[in-house]
PDBQT receptor file of N, H, CA, C and O in Angstrom, charges set to zero:
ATOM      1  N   UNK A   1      97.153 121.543 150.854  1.00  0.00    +0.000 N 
ATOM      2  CA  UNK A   1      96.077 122.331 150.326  1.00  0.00    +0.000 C 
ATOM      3  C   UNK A   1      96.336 123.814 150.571  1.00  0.00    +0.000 C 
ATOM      4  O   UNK A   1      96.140 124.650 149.689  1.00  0.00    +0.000 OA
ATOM      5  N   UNK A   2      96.794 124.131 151.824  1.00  0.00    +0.000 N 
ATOM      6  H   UNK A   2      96.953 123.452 152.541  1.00  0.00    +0.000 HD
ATOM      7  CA  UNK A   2      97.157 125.287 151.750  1.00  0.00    +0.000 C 
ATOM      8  C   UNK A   2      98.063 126.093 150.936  1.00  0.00    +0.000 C 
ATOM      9  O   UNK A   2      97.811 127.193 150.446  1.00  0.00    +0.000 OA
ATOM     10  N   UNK A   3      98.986 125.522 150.860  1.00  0.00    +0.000 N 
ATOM     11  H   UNK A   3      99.191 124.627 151.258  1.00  0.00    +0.000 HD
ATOM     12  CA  UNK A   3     100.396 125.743 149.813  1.00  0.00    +0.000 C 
ATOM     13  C   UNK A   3      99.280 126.200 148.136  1.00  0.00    +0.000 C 
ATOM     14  O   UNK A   3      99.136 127.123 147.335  1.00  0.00    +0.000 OA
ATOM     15  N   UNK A   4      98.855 125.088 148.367  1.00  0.00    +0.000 N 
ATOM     16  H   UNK A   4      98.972 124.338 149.017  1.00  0.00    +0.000 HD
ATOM     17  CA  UNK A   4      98.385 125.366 146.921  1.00  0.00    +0.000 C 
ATOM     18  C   UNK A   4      97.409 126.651 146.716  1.00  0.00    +0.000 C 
ATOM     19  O   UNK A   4      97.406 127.321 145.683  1.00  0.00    +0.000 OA
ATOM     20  N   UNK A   5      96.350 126.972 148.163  1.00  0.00    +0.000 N 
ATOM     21  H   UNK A   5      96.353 126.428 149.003  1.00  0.00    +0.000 HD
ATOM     22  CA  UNK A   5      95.327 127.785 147.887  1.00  0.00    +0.000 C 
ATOM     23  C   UNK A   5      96.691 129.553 147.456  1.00  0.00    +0.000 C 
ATOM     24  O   UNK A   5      96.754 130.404 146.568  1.00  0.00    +0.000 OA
ATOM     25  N   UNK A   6      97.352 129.274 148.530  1.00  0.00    +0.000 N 
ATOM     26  H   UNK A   6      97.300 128.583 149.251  1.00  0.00    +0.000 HD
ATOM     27  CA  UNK A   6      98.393 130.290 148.978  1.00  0.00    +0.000 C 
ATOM     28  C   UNK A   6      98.834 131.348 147.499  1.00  0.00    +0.000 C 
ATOM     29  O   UNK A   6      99.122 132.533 147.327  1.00  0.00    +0.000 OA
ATOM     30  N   UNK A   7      98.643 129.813 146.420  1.00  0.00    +0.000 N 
ATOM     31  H   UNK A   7      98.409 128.851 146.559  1.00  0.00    +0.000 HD
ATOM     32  CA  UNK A   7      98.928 130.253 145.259  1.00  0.00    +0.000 C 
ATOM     33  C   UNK A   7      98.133 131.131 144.148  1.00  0.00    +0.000 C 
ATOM     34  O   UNK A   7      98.415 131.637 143.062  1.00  0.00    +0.000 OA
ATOM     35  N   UNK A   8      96.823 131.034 145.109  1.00  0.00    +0.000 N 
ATOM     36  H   UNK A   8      96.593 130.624 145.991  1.00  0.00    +0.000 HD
ATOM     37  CA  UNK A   8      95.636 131.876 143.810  1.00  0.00    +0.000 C 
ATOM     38  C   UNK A   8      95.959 133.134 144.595  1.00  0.00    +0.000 C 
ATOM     39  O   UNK A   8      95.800 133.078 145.814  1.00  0.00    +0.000 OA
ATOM     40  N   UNK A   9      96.445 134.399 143.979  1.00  0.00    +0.000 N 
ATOM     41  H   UNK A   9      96.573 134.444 142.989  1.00  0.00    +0.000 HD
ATOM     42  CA  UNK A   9      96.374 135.748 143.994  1.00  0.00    +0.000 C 
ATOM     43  C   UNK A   9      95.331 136.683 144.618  1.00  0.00    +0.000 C 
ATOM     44  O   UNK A   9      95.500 137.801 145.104  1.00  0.00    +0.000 OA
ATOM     45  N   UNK A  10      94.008 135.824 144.464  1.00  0.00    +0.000 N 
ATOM     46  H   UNK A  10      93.871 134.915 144.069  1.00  0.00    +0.000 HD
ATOM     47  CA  UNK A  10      93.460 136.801 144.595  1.00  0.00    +0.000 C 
ATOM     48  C   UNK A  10      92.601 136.289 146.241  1.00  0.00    +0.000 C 
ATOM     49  O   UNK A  10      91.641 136.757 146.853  1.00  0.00    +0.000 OA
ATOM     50  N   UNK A  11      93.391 135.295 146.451  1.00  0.00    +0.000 N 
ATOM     51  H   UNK A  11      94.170 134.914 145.953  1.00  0.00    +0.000 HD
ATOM     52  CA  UNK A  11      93.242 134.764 147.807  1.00  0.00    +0.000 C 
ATOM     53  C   UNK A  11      93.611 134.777 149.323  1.00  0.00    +0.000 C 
ATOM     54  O   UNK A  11      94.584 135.532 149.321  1.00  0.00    +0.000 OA
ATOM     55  N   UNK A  12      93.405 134.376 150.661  1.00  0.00    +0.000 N 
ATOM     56  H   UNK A  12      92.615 133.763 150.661  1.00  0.00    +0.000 HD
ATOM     57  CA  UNK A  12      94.032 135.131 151.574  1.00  0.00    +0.000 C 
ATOM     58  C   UNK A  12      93.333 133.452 152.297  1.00  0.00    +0.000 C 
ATOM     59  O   UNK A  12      92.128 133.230 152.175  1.00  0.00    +0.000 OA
ATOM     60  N   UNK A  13      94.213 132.473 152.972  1.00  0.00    +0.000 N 
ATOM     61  H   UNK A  13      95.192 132.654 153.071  1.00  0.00    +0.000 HD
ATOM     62  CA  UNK A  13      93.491 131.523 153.351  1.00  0.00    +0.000 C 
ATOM     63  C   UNK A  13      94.181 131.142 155.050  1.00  0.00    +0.000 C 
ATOM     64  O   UNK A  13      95.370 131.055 155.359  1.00  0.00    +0.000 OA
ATOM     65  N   UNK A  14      92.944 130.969 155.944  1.00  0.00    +0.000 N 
ATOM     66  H   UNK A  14      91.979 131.039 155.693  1.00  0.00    +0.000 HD
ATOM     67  CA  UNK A  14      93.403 130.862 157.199  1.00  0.00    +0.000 C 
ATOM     68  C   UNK A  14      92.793 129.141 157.857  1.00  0.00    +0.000 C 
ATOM     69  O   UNK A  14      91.638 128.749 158.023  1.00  0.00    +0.000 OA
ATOM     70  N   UNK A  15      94.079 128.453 158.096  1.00  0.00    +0.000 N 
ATOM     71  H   UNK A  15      95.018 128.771 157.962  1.00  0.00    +0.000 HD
ATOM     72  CA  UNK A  15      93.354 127.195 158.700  1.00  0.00    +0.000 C 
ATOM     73  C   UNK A  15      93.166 127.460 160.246  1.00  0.00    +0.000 C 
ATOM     74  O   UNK A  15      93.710 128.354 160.895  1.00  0.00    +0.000 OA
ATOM     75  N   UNK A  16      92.233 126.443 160.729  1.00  0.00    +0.000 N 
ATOM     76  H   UNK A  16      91.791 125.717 160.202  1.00  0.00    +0.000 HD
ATOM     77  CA  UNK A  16      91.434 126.144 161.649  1.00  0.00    +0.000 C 
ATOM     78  C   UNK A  16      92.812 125.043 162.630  1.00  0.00    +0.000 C 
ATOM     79  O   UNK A  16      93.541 124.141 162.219  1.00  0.00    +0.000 OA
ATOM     80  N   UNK A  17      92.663 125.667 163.992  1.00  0.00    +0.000 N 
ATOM     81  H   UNK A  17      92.071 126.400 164.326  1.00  0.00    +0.000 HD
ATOM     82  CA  UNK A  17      93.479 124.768 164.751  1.00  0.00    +0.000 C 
ATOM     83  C   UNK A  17      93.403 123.636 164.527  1.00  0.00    +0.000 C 
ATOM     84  O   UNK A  17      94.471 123.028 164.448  1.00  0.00    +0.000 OA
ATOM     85  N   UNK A  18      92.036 122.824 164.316  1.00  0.00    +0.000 N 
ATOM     86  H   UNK A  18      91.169 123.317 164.380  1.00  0.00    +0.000 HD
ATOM     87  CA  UNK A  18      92.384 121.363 164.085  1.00  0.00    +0.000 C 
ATOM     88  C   UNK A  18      92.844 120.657 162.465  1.00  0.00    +0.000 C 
ATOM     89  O   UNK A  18      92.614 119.494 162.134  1.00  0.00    +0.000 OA
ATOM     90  N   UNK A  19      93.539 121.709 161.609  1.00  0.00    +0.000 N 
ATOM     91  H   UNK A  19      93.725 122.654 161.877  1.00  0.00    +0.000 HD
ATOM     92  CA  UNK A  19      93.434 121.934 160.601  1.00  0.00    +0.000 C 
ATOM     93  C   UNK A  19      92.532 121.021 159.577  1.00  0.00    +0.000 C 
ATOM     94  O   UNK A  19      93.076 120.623 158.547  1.00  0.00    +0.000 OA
ATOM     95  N   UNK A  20      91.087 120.665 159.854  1.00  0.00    +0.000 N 
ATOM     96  H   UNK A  20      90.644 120.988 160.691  1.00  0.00    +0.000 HD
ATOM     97  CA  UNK A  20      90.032 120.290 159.261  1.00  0.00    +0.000 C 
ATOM     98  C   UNK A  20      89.355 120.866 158.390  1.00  0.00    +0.000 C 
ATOM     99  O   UNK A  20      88.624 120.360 157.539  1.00  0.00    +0.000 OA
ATOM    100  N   UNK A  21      89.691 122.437 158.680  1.00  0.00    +0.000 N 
ATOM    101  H   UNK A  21      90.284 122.849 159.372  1.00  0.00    +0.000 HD
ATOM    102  CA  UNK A  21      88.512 123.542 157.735  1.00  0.00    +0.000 C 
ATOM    103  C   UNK A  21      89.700 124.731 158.020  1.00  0.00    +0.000 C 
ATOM    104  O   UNK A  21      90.508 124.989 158.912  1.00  0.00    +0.000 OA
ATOM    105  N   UNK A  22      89.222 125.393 156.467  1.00  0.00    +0.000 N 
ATOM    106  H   UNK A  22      88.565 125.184 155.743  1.00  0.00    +0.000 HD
ATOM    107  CA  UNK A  22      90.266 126.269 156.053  1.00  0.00    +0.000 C 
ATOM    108  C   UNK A  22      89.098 127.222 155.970  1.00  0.00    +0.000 C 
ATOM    109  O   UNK A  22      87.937 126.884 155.740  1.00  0.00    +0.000 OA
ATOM    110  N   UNK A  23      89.679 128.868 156.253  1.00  0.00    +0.000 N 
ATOM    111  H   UNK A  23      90.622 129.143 156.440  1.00  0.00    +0.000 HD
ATOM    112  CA  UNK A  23      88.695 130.008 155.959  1.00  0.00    +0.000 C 
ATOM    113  C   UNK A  23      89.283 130.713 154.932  1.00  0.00    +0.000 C 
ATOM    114  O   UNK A  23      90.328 131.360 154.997  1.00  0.00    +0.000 OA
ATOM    115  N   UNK A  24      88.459 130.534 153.842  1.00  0.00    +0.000 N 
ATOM    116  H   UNK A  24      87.610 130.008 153.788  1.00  0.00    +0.000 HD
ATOM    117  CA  UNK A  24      89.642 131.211 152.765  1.00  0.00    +0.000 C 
ATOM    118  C   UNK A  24      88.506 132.950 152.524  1.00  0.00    +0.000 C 
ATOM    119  O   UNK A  24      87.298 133.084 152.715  1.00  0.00    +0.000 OA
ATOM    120  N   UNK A  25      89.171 133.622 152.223  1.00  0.00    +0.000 N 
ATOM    121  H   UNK A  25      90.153 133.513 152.068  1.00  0.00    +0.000 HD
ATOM    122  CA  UNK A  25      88.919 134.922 152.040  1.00  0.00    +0.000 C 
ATOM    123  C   UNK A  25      89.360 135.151 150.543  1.00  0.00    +0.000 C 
ATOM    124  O   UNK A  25      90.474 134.788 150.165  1.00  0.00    +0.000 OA
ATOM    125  N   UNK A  26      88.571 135.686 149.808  1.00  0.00    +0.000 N 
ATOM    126  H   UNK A  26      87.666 135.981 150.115  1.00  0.00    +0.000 HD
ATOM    127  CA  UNK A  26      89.095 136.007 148.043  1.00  0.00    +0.000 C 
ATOM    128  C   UNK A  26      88.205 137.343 148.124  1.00  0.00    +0.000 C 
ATOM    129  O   UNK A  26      87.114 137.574 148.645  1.00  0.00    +0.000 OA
ATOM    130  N   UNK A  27      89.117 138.130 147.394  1.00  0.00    +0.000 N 
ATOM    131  H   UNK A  27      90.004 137.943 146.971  1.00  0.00    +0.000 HD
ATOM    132  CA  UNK A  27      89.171 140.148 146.698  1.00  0.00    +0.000 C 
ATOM    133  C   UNK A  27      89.240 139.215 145.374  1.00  0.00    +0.000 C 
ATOM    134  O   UNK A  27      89.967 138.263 145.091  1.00  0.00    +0.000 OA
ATOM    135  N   UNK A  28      88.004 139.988 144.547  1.00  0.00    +0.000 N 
ATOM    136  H   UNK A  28      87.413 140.762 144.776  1.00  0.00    +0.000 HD
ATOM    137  CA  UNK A  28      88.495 140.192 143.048  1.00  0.00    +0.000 C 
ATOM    138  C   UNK A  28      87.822 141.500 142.838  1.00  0.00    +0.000 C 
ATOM    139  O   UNK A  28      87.119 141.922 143.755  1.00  0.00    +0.000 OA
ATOM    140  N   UNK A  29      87.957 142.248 141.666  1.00  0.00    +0.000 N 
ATOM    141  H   UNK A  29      88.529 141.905 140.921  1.00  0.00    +0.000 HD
ATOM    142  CA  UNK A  29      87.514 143.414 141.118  1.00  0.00    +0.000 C 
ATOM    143  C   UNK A  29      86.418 143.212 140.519  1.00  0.00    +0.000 C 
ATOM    144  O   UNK A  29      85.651 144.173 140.467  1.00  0.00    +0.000 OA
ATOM    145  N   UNK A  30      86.030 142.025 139.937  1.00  0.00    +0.000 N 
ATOM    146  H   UNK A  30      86.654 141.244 139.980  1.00  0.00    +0.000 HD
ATOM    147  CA  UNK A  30      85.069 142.006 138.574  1.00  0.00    +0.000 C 
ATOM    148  C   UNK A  30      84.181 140.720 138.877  1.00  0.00    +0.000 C 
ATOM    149  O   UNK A  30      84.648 139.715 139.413  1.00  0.00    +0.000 OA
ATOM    150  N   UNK A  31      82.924 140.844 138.501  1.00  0.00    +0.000 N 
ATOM    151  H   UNK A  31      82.544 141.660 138.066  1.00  0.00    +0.000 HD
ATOM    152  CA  UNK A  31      82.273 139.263 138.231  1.00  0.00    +0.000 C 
ATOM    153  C   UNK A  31      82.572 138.601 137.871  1.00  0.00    +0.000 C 
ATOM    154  O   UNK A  31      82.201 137.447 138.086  1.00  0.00    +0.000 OA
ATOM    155  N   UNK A  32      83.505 138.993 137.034  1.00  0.00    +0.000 N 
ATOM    156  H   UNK A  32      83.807 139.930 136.860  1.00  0.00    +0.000 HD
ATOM    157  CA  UNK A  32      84.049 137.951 135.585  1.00  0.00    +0.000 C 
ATOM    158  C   UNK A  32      85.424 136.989 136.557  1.00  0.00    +0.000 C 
ATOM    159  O   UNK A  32      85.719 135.795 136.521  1.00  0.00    +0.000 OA
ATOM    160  N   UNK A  33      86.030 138.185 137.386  1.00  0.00    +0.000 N 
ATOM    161  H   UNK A  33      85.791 139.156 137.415  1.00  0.00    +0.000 HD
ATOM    162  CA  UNK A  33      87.292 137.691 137.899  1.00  0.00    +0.000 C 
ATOM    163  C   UNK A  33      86.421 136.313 139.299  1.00  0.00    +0.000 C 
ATOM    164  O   UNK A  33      86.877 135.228 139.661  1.00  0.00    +0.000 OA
ATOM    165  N   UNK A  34      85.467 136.821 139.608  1.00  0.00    +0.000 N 
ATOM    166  H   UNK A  34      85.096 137.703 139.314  1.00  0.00    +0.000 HD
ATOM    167  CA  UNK A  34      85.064 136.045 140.380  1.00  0.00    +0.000 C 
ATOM    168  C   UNK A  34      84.549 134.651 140.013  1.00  0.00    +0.000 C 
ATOM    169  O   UNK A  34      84.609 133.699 140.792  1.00  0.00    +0.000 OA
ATOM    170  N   UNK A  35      84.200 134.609 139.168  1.00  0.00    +0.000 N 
ATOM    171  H   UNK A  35      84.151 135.382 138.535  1.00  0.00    +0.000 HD
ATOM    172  CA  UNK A  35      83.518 133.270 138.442  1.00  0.00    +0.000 C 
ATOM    173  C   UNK A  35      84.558 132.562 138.213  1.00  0.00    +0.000 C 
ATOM    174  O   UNK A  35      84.590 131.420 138.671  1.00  0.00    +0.000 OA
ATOM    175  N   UNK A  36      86.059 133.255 137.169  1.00  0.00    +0.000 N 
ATOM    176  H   UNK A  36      86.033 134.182 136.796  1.00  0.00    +0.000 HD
ATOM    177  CA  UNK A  36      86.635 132.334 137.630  1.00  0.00    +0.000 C 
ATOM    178  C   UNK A  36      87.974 131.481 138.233  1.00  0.00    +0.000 C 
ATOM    179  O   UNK A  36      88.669 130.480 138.056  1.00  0.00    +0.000 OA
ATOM    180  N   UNK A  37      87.744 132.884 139.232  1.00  0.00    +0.000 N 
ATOM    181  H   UNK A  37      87.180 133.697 139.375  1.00  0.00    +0.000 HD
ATOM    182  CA  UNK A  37      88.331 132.320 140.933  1.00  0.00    +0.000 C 
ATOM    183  C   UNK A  37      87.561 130.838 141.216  1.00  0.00    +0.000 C 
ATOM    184  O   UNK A  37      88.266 129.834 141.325  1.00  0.00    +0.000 OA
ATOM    185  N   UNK A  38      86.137 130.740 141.327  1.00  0.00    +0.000 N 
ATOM    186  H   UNK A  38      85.564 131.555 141.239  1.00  0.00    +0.000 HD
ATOM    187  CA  UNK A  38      85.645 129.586 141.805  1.00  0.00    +0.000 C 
ATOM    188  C   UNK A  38      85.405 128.548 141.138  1.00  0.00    +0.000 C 
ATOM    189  O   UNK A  38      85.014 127.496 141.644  1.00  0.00    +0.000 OA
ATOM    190  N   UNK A  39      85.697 128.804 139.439  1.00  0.00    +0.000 N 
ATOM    191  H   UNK A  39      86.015 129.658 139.029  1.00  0.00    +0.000 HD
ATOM    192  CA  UNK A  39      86.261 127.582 138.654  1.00  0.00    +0.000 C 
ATOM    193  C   UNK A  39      87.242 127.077 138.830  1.00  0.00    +0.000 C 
ATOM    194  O   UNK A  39      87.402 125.984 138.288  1.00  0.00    +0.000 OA
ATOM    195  N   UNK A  40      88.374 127.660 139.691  1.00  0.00    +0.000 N 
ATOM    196  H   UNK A  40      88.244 128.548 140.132  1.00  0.00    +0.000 HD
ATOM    197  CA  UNK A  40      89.520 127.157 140.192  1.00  0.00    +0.000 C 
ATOM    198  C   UNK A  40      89.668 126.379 141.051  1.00  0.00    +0.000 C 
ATOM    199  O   UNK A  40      90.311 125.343 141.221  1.00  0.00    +0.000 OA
ATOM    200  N   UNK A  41      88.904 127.071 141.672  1.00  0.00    +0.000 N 
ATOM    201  H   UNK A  41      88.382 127.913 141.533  1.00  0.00    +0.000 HD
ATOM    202  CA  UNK A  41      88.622 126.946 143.640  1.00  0.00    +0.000 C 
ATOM    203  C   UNK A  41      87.787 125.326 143.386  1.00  0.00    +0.000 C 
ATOM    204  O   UNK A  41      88.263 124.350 143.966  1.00  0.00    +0.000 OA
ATOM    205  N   UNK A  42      86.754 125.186 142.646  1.00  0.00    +0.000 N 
ATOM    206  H   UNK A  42      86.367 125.979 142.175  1.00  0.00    +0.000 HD
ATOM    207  CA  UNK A  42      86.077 123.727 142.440  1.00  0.00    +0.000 C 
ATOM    208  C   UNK A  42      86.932 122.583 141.511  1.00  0.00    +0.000 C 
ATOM    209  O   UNK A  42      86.548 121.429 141.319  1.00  0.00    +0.000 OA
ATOM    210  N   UNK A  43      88.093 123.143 141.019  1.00  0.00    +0.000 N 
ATOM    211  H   UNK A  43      88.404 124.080 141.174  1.00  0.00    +0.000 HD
ATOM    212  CA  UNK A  43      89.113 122.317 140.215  1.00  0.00    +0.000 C 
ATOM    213  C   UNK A  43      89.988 121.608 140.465  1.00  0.00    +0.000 C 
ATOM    214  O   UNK A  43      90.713 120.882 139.786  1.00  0.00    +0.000 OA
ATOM    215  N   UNK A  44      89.856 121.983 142.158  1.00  0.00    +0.000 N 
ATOM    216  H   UNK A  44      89.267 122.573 142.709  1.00  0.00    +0.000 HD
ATOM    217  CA  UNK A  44      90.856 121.024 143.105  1.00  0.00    +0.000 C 
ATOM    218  C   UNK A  44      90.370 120.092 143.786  1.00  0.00    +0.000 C 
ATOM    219  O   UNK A  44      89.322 120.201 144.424  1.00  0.00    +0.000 OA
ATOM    220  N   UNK A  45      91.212 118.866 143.721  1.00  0.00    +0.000 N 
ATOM    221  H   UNK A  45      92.063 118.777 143.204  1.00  0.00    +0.000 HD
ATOM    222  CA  UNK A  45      90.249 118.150 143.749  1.00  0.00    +0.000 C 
ATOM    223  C   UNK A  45      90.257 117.533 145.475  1.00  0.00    +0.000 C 
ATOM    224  O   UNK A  45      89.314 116.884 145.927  1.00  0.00    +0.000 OA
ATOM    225  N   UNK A  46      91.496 117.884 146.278  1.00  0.00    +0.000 N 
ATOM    226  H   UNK A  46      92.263 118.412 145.911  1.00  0.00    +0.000 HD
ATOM    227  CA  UNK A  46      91.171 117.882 147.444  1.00  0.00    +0.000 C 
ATOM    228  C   UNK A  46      89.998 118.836 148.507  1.00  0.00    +0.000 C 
ATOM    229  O   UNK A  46      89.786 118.595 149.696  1.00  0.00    +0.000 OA
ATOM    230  N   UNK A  47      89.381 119.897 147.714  1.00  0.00    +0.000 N 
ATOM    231  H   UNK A  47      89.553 120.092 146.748  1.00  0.00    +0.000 HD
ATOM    232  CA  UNK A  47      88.584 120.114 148.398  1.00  0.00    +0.000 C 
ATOM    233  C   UNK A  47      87.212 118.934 148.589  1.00  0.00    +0.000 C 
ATOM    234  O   UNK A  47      86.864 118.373 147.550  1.00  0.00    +0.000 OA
ATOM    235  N   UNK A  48      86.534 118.610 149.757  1.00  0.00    +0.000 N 
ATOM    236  H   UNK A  48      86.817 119.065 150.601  1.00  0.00    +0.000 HD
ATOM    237  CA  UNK A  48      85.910 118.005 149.535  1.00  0.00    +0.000 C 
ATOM    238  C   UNK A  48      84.316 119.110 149.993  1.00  0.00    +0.000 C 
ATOM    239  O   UNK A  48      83.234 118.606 149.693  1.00  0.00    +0.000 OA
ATOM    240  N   UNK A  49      84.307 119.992 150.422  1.00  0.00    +0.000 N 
ATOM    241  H   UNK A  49      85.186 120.401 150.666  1.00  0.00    +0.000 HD
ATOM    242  CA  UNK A  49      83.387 120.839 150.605  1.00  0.00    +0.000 C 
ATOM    243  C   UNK A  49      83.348 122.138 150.322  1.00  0.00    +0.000 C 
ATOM    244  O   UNK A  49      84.001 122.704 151.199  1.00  0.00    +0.000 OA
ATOM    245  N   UNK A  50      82.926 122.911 149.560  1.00  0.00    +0.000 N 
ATOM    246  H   UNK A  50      82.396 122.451 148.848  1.00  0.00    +0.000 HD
ATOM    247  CA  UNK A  50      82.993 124.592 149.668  1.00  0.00    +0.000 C 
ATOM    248  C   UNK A  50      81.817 125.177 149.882  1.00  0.00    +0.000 C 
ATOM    249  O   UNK A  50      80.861 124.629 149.333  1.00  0.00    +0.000 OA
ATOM    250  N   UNK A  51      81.560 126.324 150.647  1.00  0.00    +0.000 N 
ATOM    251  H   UNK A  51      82.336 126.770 151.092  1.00  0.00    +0.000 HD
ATOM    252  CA  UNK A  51      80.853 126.901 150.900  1.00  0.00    +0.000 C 
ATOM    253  C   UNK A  51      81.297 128.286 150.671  1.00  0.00    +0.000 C 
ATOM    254  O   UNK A  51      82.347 128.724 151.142  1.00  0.00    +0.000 OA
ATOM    255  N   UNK A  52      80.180 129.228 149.667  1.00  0.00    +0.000 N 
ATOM    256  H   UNK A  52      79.328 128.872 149.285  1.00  0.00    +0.000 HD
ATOM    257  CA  UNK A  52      80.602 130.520 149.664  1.00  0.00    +0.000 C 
ATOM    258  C   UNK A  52      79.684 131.669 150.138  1.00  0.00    +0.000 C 
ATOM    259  O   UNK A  52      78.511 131.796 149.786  1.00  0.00    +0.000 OA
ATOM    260  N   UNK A  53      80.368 132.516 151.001  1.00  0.00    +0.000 N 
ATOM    261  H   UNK A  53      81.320 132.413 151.288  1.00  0.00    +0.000 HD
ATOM    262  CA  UNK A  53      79.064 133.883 151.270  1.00  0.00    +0.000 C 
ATOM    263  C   UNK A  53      79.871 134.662 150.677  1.00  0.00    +0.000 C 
ATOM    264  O   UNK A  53      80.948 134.500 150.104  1.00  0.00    +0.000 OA
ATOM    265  N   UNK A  54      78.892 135.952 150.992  1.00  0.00    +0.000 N 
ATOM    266  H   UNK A  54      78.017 136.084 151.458  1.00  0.00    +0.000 HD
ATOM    267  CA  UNK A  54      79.575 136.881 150.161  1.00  0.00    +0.000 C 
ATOM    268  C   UNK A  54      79.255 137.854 150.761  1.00  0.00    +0.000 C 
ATOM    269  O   UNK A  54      78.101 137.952 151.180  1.00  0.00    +0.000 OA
ATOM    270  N   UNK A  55      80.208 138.865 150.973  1.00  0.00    +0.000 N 
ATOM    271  H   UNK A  55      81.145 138.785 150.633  1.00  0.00    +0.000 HD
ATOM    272  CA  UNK A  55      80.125 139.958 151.635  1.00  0.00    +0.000 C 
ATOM    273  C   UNK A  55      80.330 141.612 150.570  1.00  0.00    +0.000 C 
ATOM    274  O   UNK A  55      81.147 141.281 149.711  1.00  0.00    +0.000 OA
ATOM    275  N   UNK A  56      80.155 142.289 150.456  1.00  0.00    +0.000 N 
ATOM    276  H   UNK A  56      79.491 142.558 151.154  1.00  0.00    +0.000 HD
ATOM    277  CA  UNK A  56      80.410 143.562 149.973  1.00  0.00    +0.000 C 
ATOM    278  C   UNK A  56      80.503 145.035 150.677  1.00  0.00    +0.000 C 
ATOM    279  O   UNK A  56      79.462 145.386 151.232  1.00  0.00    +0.000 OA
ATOM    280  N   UNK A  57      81.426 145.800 150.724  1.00  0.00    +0.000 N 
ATOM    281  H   UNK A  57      82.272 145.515 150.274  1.00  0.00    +0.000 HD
ATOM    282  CA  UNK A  57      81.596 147.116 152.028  1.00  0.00    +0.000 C 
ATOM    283  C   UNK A  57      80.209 148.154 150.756  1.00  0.00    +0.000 C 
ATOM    284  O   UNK A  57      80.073 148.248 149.536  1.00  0.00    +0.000 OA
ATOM    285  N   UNK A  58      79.501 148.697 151.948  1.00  0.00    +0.000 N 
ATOM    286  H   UNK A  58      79.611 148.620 152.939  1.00  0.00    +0.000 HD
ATOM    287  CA  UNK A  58      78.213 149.447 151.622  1.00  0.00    +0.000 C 
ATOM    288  C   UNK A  58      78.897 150.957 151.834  1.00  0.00    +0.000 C 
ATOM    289  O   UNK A  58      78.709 151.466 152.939  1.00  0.00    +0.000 OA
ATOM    290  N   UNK A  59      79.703 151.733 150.825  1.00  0.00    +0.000 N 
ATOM    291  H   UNK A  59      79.856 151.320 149.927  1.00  0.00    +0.000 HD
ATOM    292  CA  UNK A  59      79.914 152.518 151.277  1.00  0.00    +0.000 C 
ATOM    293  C   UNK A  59      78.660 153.905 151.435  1.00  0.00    +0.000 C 
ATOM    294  O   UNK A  59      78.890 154.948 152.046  1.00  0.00    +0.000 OA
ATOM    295  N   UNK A  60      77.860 153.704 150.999  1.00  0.00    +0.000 N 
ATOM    296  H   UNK A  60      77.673 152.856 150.502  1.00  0.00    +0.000 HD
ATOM    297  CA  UNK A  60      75.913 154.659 151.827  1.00  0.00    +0.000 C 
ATOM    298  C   UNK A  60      76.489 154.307 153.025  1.00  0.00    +0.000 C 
ATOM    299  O   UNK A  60      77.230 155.223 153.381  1.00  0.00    +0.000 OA
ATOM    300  N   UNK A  61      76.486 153.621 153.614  1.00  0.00    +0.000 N 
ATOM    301  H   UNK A  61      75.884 152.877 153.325  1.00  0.00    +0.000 HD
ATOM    302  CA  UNK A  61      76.116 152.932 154.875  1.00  0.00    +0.000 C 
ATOM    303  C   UNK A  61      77.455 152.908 156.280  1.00  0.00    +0.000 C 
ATOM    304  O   UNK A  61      77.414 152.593 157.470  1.00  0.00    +0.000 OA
ATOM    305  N   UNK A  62      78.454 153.375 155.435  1.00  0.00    +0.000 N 
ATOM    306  H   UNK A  62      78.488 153.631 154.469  1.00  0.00    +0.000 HD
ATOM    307  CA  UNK A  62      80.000 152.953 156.355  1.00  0.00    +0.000 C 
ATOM    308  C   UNK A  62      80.139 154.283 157.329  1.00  0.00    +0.000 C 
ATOM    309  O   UNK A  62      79.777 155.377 156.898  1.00  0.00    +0.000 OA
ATOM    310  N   UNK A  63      80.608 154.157 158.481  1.00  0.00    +0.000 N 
ATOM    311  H   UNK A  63      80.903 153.268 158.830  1.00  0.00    +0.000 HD
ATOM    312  CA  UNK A  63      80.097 154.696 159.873  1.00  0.00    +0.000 C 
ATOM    313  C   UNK A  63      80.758 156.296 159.232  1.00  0.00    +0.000 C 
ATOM    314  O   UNK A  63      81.280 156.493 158.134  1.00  0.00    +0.000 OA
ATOM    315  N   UNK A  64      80.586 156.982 160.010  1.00  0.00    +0.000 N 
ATOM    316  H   UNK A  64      80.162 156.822 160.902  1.00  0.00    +0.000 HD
ATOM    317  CA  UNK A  64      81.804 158.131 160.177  1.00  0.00    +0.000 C 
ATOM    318  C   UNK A  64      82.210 158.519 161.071  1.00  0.00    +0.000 C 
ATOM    319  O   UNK A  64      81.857 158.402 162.244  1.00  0.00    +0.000 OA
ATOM    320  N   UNK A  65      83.210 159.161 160.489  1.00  0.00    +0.000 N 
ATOM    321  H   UNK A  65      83.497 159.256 159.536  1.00  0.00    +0.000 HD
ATOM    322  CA  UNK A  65      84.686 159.009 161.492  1.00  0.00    +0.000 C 
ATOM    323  C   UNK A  65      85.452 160.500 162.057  1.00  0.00    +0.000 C 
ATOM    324  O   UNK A  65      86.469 160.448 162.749  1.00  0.00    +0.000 OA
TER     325      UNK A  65
């Protein structure tokens, strides 16, 4: 599964010591690119669970330096 996630571009995927659960991390630019990243991401069929949050950098809000 990894090999394979390794392969979406716009992905970055880290397994878990007991390799049970994978933390995958995905960058896209666009909504559009995101939607469908996770038509992909649900197209495999060894995943048996996904869960997605979502994070975005607030640049109002980012400290200074």
């Amino acid at each position: 599964m990894l090999e394979r996630l390794s392969e979406l571009k716009e992905c970055e995927s880290i397994p878990s010591q007991n390799k049970d659960i994978i933390v995958l991390i995905t960058d896209t630019q666009t909504i559009e690119a995101e939607k469908e990243l996770e038509k992909e991401l649900e197209a495999l069929e060894d995943i048996s669970h996904l869960s997605l949050v979502a994070g975005f950098a607030d640049e109002i809000n980012k400290p200074q330096v």
